[in-house]
C-alpha positions as CSV (number, residue, x, y, z in Angstrom):
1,X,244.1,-12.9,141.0
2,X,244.8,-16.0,142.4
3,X,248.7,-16.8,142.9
4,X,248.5,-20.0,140.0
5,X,245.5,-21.8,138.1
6,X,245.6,-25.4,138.4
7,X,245.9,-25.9,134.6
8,X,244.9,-29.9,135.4
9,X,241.5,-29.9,134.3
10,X,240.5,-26.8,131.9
11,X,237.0,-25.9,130.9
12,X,235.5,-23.8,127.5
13,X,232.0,-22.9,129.1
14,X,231.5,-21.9,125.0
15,X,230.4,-23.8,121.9
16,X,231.9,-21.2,119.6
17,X,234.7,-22.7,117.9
18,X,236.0,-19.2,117.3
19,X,236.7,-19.1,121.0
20,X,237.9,-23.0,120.9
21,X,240.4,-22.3,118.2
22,X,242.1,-18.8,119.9
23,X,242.1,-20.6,123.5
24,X,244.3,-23.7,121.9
25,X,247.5,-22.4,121.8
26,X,247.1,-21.2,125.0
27,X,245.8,-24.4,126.8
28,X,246.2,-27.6,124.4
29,X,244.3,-29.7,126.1
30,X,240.3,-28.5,127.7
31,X,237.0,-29.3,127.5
32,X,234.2,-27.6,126.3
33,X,231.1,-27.8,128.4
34,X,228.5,-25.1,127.3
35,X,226.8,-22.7,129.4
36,X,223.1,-22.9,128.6
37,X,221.3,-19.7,130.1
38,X,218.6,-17.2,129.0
39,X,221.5,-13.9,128.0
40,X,218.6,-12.0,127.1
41,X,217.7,-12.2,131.2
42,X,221.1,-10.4,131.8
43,X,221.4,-7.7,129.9
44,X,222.1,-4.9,131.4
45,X,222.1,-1.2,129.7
46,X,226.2,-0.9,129.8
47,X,227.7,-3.5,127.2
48,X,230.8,-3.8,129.7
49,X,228.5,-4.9,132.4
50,X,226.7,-6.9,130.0
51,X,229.5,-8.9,128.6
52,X,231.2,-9.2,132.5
53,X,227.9,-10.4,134.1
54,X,227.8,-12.8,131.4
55,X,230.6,-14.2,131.4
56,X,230.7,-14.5,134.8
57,X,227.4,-16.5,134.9
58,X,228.8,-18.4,132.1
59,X,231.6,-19.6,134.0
60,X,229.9,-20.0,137.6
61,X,226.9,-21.7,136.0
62,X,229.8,-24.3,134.1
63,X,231.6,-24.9,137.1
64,X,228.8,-25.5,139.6
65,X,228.9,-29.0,137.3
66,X,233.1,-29.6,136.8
67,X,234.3,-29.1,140.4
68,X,237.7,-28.5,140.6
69,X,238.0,-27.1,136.7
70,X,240.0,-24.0,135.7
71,X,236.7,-23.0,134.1
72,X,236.9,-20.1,131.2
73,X,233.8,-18.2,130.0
74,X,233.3,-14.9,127.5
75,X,230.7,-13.0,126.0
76,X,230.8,-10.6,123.2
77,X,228.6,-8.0,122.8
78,X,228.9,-5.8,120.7
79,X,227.5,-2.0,121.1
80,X,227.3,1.5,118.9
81,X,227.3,5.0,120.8
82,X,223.9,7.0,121.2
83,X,223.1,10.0,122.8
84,X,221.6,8.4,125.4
85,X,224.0,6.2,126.1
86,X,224.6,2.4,124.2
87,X,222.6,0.5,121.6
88,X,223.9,-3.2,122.4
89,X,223.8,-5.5,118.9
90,X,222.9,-9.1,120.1
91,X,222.9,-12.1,117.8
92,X,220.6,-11.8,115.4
93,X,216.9,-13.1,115.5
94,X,216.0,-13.6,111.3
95,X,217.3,-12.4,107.8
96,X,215.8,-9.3,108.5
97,X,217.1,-8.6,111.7
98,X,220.7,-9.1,110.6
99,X,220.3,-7.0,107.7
100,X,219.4,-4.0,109.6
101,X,221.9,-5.0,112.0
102,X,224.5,-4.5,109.3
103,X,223.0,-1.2,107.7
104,X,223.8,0.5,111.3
105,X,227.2,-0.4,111.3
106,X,227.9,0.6,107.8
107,X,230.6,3.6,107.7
108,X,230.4,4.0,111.5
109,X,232.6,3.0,114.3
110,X,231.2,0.8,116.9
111,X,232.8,-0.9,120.1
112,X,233.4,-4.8,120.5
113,X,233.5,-5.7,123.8
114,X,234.4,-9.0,125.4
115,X,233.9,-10.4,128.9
116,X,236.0,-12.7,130.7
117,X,235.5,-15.4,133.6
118,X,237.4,-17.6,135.0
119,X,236.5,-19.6,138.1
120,X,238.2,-22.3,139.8
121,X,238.3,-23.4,143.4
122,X,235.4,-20.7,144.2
123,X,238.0,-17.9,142.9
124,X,236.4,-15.7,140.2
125,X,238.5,-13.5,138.0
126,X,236.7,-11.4,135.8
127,X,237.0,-8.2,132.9
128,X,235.9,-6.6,130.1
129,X,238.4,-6.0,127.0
130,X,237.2,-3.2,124.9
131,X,238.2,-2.9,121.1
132,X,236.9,-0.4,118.1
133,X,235.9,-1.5,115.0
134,X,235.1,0.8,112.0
135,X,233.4,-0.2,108.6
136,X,233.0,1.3,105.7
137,X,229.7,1.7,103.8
138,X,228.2,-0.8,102.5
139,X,225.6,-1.7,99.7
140,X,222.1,-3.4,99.9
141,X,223.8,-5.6,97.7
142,X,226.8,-6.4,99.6
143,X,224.4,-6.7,102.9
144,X,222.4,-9.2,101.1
145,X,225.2,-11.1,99.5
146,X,226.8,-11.5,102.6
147,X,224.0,-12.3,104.8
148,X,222.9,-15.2,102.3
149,X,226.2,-16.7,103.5
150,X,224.3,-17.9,106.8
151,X,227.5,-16.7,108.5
152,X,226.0,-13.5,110.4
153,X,223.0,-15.5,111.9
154,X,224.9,-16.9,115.4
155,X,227.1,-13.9,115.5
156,X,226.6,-10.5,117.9
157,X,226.8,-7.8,115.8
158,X,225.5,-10.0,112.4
159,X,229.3,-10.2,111.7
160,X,232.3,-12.3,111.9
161,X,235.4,-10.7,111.5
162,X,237.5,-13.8,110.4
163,X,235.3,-14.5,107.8
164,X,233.5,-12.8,104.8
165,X,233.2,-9.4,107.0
166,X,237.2,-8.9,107.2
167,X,236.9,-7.0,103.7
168,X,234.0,-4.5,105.6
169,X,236.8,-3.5,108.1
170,X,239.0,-0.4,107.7
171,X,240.3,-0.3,111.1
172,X,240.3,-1.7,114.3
173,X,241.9,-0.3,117.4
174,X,242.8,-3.1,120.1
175,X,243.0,-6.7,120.3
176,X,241.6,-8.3,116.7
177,X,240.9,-11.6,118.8
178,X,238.9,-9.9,121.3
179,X,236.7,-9.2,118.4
180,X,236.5,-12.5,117.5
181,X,235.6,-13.4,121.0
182,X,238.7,-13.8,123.3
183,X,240.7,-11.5,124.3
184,X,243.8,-13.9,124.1
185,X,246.6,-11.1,125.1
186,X,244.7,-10.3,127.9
187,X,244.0,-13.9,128.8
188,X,247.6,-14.6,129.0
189,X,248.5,-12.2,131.5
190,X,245.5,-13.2,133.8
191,X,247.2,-17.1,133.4
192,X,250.3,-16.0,134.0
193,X,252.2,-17.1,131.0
194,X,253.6,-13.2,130.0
């Protein structure tokens, strides 16, 4: 880790204004400059590889075009446990998708992970914070209900845990940010500030 970020110029390589909102109290003032890459070209088979390399394509990608920037990139992917190893839950593709999405998380545990990026001065910091998630089962009828909300349709996993999805949750075990999409305990040790 490098000694000290320049905190001068800071830079979200995310449009998620989940990931906007925890990084504020953090760092008041950044910019957000979206990464724009083909994800689906990067996955790998482990989901903490996946959301690293991500990230950290994210954030080299961002800062190739901000020189100088304390540039900060994450990825969430979210994954349940198979026998042969992970099925990774991306973002989902239609109505259908997300629905089915949502019926294999019902009453199971599944893992959230998020990577982290940060770049600056041709330094790159990078890890993956894990955190477990378990739901409850869940009706047709609440799967429907909630993906008529339009909520789980730009979300990995069909789900957003700071919205209609909270009352799915019976436990989590780690950081409740990181499954929102930043690992903001984490992030304030790699800054520095704890």
């Amino acid at each position: 880790m490098p000694s000290s970020w320049d905190f001068s110029d800071v830079v979200l390589a995310s449009a998620s204004p989940r990931r906007r909102e925890l990084l504020r109290p953090l760092v008041p003032g950044f910019r957000v400059v979206p990464a724009d890459l083909d994800e689906d070209a990067l996955t790998l088979e482990d989901p903490f590889a996946t959301a690293e390399s991500l990230a950290v394509a994210k954030a080299l990608h961002v800062s190739a075009r901000t020189r100088g920037a304390l540039v900060i990139a994450a990825d969430t992917v979210v994954a349940l446990p198979v026998d042969s190893g992970w099925t990774q839950l991306t973002k989902p593709t239609d109505v259908a998708d997300a629905h089915r999405i949502l019926r294999q998380l019902a009453g199971r545990t599944h893992v959230v992970v998020t990577g982290v990026a940060l770049v600056q001065y041709g330094e790159v910091v990078s890890f993956a914070e894990r955190s477990e998630v378990t739901f409850r089962e869940l009706t047709d009828e609440e799967i429907v209900a909630y993906v008529a909300t339009g909520e789980p349709m730009d979300k990995a996993g069909a789900y957003g845990l700071q919205g209609g999805a909270a009352d799915f949750v019976v436990n989590i075990e780690g950081s409740r940010n990181n499954v929102i999409g930043l690992p903001t305990e984490r992030l304030t040790k790699e800054f520095g500030l704890a």
